[in-house]
C-alpha positions in Angstrom: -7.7 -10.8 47.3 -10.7 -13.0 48.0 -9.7 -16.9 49.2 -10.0 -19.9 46.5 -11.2 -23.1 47.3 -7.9 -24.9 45.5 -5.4 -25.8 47.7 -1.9 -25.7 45.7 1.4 -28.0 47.2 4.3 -26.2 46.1 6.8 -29.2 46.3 10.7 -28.5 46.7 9.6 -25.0 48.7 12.2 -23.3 50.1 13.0 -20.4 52.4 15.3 -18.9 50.4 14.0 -15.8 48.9 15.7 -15.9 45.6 14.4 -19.6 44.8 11.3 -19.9 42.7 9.6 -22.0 44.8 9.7 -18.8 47.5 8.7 -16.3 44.7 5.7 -18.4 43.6 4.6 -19.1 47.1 4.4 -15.9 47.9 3.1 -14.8 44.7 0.1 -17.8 45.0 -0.7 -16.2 48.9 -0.9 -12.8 47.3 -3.1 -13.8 44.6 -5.4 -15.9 47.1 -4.5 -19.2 46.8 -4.2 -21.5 49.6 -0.8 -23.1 49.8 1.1 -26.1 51.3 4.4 -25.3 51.1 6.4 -28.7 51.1 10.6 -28.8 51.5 13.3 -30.9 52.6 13.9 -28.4 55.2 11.4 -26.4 57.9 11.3 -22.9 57.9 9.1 -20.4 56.6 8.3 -18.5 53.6 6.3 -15.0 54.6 3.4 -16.3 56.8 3.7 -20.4 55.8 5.6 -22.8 57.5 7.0 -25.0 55.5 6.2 -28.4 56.2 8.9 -31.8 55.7 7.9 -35.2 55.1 5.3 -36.8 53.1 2.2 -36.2 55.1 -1.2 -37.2 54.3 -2.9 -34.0 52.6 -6.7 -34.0 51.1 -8.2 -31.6 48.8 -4.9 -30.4 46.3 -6.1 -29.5 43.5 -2.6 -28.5 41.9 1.2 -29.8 42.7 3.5 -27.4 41.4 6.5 -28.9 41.5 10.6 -27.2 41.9 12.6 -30.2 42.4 14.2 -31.7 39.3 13.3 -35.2 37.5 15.8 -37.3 39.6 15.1 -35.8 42.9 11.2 -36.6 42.3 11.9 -39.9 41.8 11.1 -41.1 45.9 8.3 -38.6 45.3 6.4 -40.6 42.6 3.8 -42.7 44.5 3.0 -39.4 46.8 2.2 -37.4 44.2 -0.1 -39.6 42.4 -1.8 -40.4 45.3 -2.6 -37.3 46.3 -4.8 -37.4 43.5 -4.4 -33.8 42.2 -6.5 -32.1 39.5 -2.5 -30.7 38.3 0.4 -30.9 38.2 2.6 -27.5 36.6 6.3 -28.9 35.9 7.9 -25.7 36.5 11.2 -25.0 34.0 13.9 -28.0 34.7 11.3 -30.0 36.2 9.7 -31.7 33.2 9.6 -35.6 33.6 8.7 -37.7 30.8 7.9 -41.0 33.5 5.7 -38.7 35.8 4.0 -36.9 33.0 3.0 -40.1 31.4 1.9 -41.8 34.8 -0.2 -38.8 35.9 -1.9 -38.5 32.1 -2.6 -42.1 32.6 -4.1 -41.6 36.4 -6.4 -38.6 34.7 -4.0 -35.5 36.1 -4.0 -32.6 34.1 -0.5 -32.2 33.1 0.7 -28.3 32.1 4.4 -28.0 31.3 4.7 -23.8 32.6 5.8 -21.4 34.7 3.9 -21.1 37.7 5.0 -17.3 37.7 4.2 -16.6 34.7 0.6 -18.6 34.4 -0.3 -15.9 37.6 1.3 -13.1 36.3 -0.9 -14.0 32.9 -4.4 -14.9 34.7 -3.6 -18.4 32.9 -3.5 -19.8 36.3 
């Protein structure tokens, strides 16, 4: 598959194979997308390390985000300034506080299943 330009962070990555986060990784790599795959713990999903932290990142155009509404809560200011064109609130993730902050700070919000928004050319 040929490379886009949009980076995606997948936030609350994992190296667990049966977690989302790992099946959409590896799902985004295989449909071309460059990925930052960004966990509470190091480690790698196929090819990608897995990266800890909050380190400074340029040019995401989507967060996708795995970790539920009170674990993004330290995550908040991060998030919003990384200044992403998205953010896709995966299933148990939808957050009434960060969806109206990043609407306000002119971030797409789409409320989906990064999964199924591939596996449906919606993405």
């Amino acid at each position: 598959m040929e490379k886009t330009n949009k980076k995606t962070l997948i936030l609350g990555a994992s190296p667990k194979p049966d977690r989302y986060a790992f099946k959409a990784t590896m799902r985004l790599v295989t449909y071309g997308h460059e990925v930052v795959p960004l966990g509470f713990r190091e480690g790698k999903i196929g090819d990608q390390h897995i990266i800890t932290g909050k380190p400074t990142l340029e040019n995401i155009h989507t967060i996708t985000l795995y970790l539920n509404p009170k674990r993004q809560e330290e995550w908040y200011d991060y998030i919003l300034n990384l200044n992403p064109q998205r953010i896709i609130f995966n299933p148990g993730t939808e957050n009434p506080y960060l969806i109206q902050k990043a609407r306000e700070a002119g971030i797409e919000v789409e409320i989906a299943c990064t999964l199924v928004m591939l596996s449906t050319s919606q993405y």
